[in-house]
LOTORFI-253536 format. One record per residue (C-alpha): residue in three letters; x negated, y, z negated. Coordinates in steps of 0.5 Angstrom, whole numbers, plus 500, padded with zeros to 3 digits. Layout:
ALAXYZ;...
This chain:
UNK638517642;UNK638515649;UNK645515652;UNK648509656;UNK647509664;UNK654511665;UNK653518660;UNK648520665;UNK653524667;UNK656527661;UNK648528659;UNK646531665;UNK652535666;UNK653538659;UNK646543658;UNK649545666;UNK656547662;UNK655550656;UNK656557658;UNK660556665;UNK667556661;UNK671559655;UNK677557651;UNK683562652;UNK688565648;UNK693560646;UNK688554645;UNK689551638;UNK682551635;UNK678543636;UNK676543629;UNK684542628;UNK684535630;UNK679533624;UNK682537618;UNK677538612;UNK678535606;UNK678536599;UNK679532593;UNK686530592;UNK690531585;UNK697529582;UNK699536582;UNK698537590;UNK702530590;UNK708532585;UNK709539589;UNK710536596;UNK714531593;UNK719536590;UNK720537596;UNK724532598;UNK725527592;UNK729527586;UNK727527579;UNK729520578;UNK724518584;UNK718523581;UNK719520574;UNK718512577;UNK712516582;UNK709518576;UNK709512573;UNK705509578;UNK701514578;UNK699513571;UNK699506572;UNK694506577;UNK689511574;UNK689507568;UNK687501572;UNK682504576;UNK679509571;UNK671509570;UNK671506578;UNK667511582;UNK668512590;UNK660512593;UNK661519595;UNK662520586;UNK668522587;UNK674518580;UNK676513585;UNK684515583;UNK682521588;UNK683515594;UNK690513591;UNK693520591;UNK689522597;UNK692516600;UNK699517596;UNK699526600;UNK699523607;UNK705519606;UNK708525603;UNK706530609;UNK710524612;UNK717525607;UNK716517606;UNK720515600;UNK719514594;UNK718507594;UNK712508599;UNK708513595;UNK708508589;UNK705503593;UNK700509597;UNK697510589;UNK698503587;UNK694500595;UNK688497591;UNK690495584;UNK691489587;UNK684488590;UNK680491586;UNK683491580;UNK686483580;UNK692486578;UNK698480579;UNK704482584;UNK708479579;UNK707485574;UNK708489579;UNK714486580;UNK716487574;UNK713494572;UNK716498579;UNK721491582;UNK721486589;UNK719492594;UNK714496591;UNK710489589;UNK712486597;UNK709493600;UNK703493596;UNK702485598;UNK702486604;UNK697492604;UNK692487600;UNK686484603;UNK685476602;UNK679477599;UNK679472594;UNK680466600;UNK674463601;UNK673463610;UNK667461615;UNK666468618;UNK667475617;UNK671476623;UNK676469621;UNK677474614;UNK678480618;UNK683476623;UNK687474617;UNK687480614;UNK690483619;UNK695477620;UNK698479613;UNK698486615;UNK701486621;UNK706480619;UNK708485613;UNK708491618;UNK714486622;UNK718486615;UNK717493613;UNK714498618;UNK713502611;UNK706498610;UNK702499617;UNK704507615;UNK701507608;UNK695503611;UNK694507616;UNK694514611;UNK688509608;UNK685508614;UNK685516616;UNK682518609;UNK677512608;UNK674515615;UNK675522612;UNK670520608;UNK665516610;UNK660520611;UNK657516604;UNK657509607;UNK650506610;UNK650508618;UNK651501619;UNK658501615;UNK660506618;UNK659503626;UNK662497623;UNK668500620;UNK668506625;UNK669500631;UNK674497627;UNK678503627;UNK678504634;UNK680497636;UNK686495632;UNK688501628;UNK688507634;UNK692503639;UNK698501632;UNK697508631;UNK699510638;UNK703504639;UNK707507633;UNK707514636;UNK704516630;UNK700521636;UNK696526631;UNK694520627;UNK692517633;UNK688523635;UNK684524629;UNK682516628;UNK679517635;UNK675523634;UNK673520628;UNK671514630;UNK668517636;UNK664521631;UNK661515627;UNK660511634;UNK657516637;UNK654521633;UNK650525637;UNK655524643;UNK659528639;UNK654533636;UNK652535643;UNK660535647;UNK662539641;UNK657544642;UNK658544649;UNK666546649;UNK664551644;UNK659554649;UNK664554654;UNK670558652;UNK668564654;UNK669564661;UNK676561660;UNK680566657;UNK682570663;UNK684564666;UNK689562660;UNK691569659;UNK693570666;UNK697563666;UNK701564660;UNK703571661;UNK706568668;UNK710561665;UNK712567659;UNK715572665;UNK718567669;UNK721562664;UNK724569660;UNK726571666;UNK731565667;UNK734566661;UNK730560657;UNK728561651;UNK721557649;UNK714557647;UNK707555650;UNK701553647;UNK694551650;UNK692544649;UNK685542648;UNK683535650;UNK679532644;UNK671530644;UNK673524646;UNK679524651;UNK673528654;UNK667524653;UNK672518656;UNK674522662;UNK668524663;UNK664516663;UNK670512666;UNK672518672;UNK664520672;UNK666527672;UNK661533670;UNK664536663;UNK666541668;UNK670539673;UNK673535666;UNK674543662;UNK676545669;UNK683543668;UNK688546664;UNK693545659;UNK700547656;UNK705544652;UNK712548653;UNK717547647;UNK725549650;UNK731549646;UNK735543650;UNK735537653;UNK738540660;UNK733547660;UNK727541660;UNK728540668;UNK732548669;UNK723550666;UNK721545670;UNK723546677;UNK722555675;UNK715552673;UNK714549680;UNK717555683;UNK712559680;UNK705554682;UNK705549688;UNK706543685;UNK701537686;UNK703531690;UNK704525686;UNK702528679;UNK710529677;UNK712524671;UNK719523667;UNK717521661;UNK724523658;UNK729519663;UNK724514661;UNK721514655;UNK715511653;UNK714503649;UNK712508644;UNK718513643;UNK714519647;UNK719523652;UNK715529655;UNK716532663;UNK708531666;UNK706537672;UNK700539674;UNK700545679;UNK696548683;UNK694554678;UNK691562680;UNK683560682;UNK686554685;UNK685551679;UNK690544676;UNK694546671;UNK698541666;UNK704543663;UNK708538658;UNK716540657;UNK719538651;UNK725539646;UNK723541639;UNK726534637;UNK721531643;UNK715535641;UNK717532633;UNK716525636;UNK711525640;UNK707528635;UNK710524629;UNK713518631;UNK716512628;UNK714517622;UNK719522624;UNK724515623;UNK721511618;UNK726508616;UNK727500618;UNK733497618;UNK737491620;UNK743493623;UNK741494630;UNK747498631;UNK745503626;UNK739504630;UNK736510634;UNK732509641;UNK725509638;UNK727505632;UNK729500636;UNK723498641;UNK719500634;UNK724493632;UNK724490638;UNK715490637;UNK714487631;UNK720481632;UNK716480636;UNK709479633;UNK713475628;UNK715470635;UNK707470636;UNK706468629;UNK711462630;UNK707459636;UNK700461634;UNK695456631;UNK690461626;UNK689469625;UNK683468630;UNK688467636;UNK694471633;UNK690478632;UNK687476640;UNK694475643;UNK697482639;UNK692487642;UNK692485648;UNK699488647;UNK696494643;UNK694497650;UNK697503652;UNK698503659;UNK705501661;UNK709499667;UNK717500667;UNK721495671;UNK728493672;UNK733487670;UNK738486676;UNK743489671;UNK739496670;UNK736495663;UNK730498663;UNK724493660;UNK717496658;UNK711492660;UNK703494659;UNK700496666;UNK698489670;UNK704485667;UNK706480672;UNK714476674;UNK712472668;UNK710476663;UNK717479665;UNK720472663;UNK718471657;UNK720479655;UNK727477657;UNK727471652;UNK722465652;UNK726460653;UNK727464660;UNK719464661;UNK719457658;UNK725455664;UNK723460670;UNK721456677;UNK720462681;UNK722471681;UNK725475686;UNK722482686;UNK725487689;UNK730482693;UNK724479696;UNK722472692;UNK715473690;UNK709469686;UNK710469679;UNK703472678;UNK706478682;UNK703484679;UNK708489677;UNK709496679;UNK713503676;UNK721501679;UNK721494680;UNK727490680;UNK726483677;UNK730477677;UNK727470674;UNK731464677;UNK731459672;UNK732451672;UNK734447665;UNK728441667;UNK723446668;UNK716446663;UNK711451663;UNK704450667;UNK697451665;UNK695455670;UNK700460668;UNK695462663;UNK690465668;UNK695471670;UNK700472665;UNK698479661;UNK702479654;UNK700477648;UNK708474647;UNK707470654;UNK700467653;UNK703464646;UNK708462647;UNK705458653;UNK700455649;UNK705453644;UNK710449649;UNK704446652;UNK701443646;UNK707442644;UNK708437649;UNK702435652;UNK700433645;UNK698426645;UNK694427651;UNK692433648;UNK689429642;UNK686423646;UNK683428651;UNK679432645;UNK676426641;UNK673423648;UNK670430648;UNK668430642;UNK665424642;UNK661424649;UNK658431646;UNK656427639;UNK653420644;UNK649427647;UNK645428642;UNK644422638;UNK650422633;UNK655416630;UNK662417633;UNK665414627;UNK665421622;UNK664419615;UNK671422611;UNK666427606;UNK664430613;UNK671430616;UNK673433609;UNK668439610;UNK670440617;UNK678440616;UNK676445610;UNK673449615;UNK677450620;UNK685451621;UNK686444622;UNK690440616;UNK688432620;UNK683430624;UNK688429630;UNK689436629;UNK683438631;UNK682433636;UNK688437639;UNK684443638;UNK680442642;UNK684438647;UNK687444649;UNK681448649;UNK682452642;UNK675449640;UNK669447644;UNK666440643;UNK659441645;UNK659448639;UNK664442635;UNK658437636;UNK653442634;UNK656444628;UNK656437625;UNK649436627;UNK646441623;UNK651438617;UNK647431618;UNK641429619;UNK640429627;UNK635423627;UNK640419623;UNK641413628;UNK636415634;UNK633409636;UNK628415641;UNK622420639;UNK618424642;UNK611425640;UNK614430636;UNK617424632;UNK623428635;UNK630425636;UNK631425644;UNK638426646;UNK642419648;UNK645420656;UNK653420654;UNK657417659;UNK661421663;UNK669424661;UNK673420664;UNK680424668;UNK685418666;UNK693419665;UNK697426668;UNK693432669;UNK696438665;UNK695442659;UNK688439658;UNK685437665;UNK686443669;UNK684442676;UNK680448679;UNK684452685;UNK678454688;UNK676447691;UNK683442689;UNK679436688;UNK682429689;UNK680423687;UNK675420691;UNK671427691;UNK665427687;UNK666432680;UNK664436675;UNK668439669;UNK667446666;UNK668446658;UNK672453658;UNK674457651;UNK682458653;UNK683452658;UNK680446657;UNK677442661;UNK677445669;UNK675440673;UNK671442680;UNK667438686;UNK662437685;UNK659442692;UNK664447690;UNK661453691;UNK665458686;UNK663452680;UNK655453683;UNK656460681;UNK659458674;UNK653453673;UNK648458673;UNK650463669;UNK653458663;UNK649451664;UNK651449657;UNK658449659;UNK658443663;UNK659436663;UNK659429668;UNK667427669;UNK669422673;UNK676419676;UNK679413673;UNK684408675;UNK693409676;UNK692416675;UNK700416677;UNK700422681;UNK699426687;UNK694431689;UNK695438693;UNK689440698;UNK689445703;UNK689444710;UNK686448717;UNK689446723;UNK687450730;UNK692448736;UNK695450742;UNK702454742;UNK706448744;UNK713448744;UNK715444739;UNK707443736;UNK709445729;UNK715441729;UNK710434731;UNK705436725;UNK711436720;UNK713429722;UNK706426722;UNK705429715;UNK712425712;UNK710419717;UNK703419713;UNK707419706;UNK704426703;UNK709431701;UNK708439704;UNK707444699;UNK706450703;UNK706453710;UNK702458713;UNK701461720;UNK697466724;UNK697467732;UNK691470737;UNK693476741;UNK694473746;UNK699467743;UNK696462746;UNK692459740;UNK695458732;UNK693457726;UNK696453721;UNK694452714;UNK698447710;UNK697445701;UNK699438702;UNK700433696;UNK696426697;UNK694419692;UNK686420694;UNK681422700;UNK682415703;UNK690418703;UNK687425707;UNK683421711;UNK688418714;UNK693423714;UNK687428718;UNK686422723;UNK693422725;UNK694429725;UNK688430729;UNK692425734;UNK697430736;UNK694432744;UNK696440741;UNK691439736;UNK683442737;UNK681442730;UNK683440722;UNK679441715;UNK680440709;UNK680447707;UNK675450699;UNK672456696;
């Protein structure tokens, strides 16, 4: 197996390493993190389950047990083993984590539905409303017919993550699933196991993370990793237990000095060694391009204290002990993490000159960061009953109910939910100091639509810091947020080129195709249309077609569709072509070649009428205005984008994607005004800006924007202004008259 470019470093670096390093005492072994399995058995179950629940509540597990076996009996895993095994295996997890009875019973009962076509009616009857609504909600959508595979796995998700938003209980049961199926998939075919395996490392470790469920999230991630990449795994393992030996000294000494030290303070506590997993390693080491020795050269502790004060009293004897490292000190307990974690992160400079990690935590703390939302399963409505973790838990999946109401299909649902599921955080401030959490890149817009989307929907501009910002300002950890709002503003399409969050970008697109509608379904059946005169086929779409069409797609009317594409949901040119290879492509050619070929027909260009919005986007790298020769770019989530025709950045785009180009053209009554970007080089004149600024509203165009920039000297000046104008005749006159004014040495038009 040969290892990607960016593993040269891992490859290279591993045979350097294997005996240059050691674990030391105090150091969980790795192989912990991926625990060896064993058939599961109801025994097993029963014994955990005493533990916690009441005989009245064993007797009803049992009776789903009973169900479950019966249903399932003669059906075999592919590793041989009676499928129940799955089930109960499924059904211990759910144990370990102490979720109630009604859980265990839909744990055992997950696949009855799927496999065995048993009705959720009879599940409703047999054990009640919860178990049947639990066990649904873990249910595929198999017998639902989909175009694709990833549409079906998109809608499998969607009802997974819905029912998830419902009762937190499904996504625990079907991550147990998950951690099971990739326990055991060693009997599955290579390529099922890299399919499975990448879904897993896609959706199901960041929910797991998400959730805080961090021993799951670890074990998933190895796991995956391992069946992604099984001889990068082989030969990392390998090389970590190669490379513990020289680090017993080291960890050793480091123990002994944090035990001394924190017992001498009174504090009682415990310290472990923590070891990154394979992959934490392996990622390090591709995205850093670290040796696997500079990464094996940090080290790190966990520190569990028995109260919250004695977490910074440890923290500050800790840095008394070792100098701490400038700018590695972060408060994840002040400020928690979206996913409930709450730690003290430090690295010190160790003995050797060495960088050593501590994390400092309470017992409950550590509870949490390794169990989390399952440490406080329980989904309740009243928020005023609810804990701090179990609060944003709720507040996530409100919100992937918000997204689900704005979203047209399963396709685009799953899109804007894991673009969410990323776990790098910023935290940033309301004006009245309520903390808000927002994945790494956010921008002020991003923090509107959090607040409420009515918010986003209304915002007209952001004051970041006291300072009034762009509302693509990225935001960083601290920053203080106020949204200005107007009751008459509406969102702009442009909004979707820099907001990050999955609830913005929906929330957007569904304002935008609310309003922009009718332009929108008009705008999709010119597109269409031009793409079938392209190659040669009747525009008027016979109704068997249009049936198959609409059967295929989330559209319930041909208008639908056409609005799918209008705003770019659905490109025409891969609509046309799909129709064509459902018809005869020569049908109604009137040219062959010497083939006997139907050659395409010139269509004729799109053309650009009524205001430009939603659908039309014009390019911000070169402004285009009516009168300017232009072209449009077909693009997957932003309609049409349309650019001049000499405009650089589109000649950029052409190249490397012809097909996604099209010939427009201006029409008439546009009704609007267009911005441009004008340079303008001066004398530092008294009263010159002031001049330019009445030639502007004497030429009947309206100023946008104003930017100055002066030479060393002061005597010349740069100004740049975006102006708004009807068409190049409108600029032409207005540069004229600018270029009049004695001060002024040069005007342009400003692209690119």
């Amino acid at each position: 197996m040969s290892l990607h470019p960016t593993d040269s470093t891992v490859s290279a670096s591993l045979a350097r390493s294997r005996a240059a390093h050691s674990r030391g005492h105090g150091e969980p072994e790795y192989e912990a993190v991926i625990p060896k399995t064993r058939v599961a058995t109801f025994s097993h179950l029963t014994v955990k389950l005493a533990e916690y629940l009441t005989p009245s509540e064993l007797k009803k597990v049992k009776e789903s047990y009973r169900f479950s076996d019966e249903m399932h009996l003669g059906q075999m895993r592919k590793s041989g083993e009676p499928y129940i095994s799955h089930p109960l295996a499924v059904a211990e997890i759910c144990a370990d984590w102490k979720l109630d009875a009604q859980a265990i019973m839909a744990a055992l009962l997950l696949d009855v539905m799927e496999d065995q076509d048993v009705q959720k009616e009879e599940l409703f009857e047999r054990f009640g409303a919860p178990v049947a609504m639990l066990v649904d909600g873990l249910s595929k959508l198999d017998k639902i017919e989909f175009q694709t595979q990833i549409e079906a796995q998109a809608e499998n998700f969607r009802k997974m993550l819905l029912a998830m938003a419902r009762d937190v209980r499904v996504i625990l049961v079907k991550l147990a699933d998950r951690l099971h199926n990739m326990r055991t998939l060693s009997s599955m075919s290579p390529e099922k196991r890299r399919r499975i395996a990448n879904e897993t490392m896609e959706v199901y470790v960041p929910i797991a993370h998400r959730l805080g469920l961090n021993n799951i999230y670890r074990e998933l991630q190895e796991l995956s990793f391992l069946h992604l990449h099984p001889l990068r795994h082989r030969t990392l393992a390998k090389a970590v237990k190669a490379a513990r030996g020289n680090r017993r000294e080291v960890v050793s000494k480091i123990l002994e000095s944090a035990n001394n030290t924190l017992a001498a303070t009174g504090i009682a506590s415990q310290i472990d060694g923590r070891e990154k997993t394979l992959y934490g390693i392996y990622r390090k080491m591709r995205s850093k391009r670290l040796s696997f020795s500079q990464v094996l050269d940090v080290y790190g502790f966990r520190v569990v204290v028995d109260s919250f004060a004695n977490c910074y009293v440890a923290l500050g004897t800790l840095h008394a002990l070792y100098k701490p490292m400038p700018g590695k000190f972060k408060d994840y307990i002040a400020i928690p993490k979206l996913n409930g974690y709450q730690s003290l992160h430090t690295t010190l400079i160790g003995p050797y000159g060495t960088p050593v990690e501590f994390q400092i935590r309470t017992r409950e703390m550590h509870h949490v960061a390794e169990s989390g939302v399952a440490a406080h399963w329980l989904y309740k409505e009243d928020d005023d009953n609810l804990t701090d973790l179990q609060q944003r838990t709720h507040a996530w999946l409100q919100s992937l109910l918000d997204i689900q109401k704005q979203t047209g299909d399963s396709a685009e649902f799953l899109e804007h939910v894991k673009v969410d599921l990323f776990p790098d955080s910023v935290y940033v401030f309301t004006p009245k100091s309520k903390i808000i959490a927002l994945p790494r890149g956010a921008t002020a817009l991003d923090f509107a639509y959090s607040i409420h989307t009515d918010v986003g929907d209304q915002t007209v501009s952001s004051v970041i810091n006291h300072v009034a910002e762009p509302l693509r300002t990225e935001l960083h950890n601290g920053d203080i947020v106020e949204i200005i709002t107007s009751p008459s503003a509406k969102p702009n399409p442009n909004w979707l080129n820099f907001v990050r969050t999955g609830k913005a970008r929906s929330a957007i697109r569904h304002r935008l195709r609310a309003v922009d509608q009718a332009e929108s379904q008009a705008l999709g059946k010119r597109l269409l249309n031009h793409e079938l005169i392209g190659l040669n086929l009747e525009t008027e779409l016979p109704p068997t077609l249009i049936e198959r069409l609409l059967r295929e797609s989330s559209a319930k009317t041909l208008e639908e569709m056409y609005v799918d594409i209008g705003v770019g949901k659905r490109m025409a040119p891969l609509m046309a072509r799909h129709i064509m290879s459902l018809v005869d492509a020569g049908k109604g050619s009137s040219q062959f070649d010497h083939n006997g070929k139907a050659l395409p027909n010139k269509a004729e260009p799109v053309t650009i009428v009524g205001n430009v919005g939603s659908s039309v986007q014009l390019g911000n790298c070169c402004l285009p205005i009516p009168g300017d020769q232009i072209i449009g770019q077909l693009k997957q989530d932003q309609a049409l984008i349309v650019h001049t025709l000499d405009c650089d950045v589109s000649k950029r785009y052409m190249k490397k994607d012809p097909d996604r180009w099209i010939d427009v053209q201006w029409g008439a009554d546009l009704e609007q005004r267009f911005e441009c970007r004008l340079k303008i080089l001066m004398l530092n004149d008294k009263g010159v800006l002031a001049r330019i600024a009445s030639e502007i509203n004497e030429s009947d165009a309206d100023i946008v924007y104003v930017g100055m920039d002066t030479d060393h000297d002061q005597r010349m000046m740069q100004l740049r202004f975006t102006v708004r104008v009807d068409d190049r005749v409108h600029l032409a006159r207005l540069m004229r008259n600018i270029r009049g004014i004695s001060s002024v040495t040069r005007i342009l038009r400003e692209r690119n």
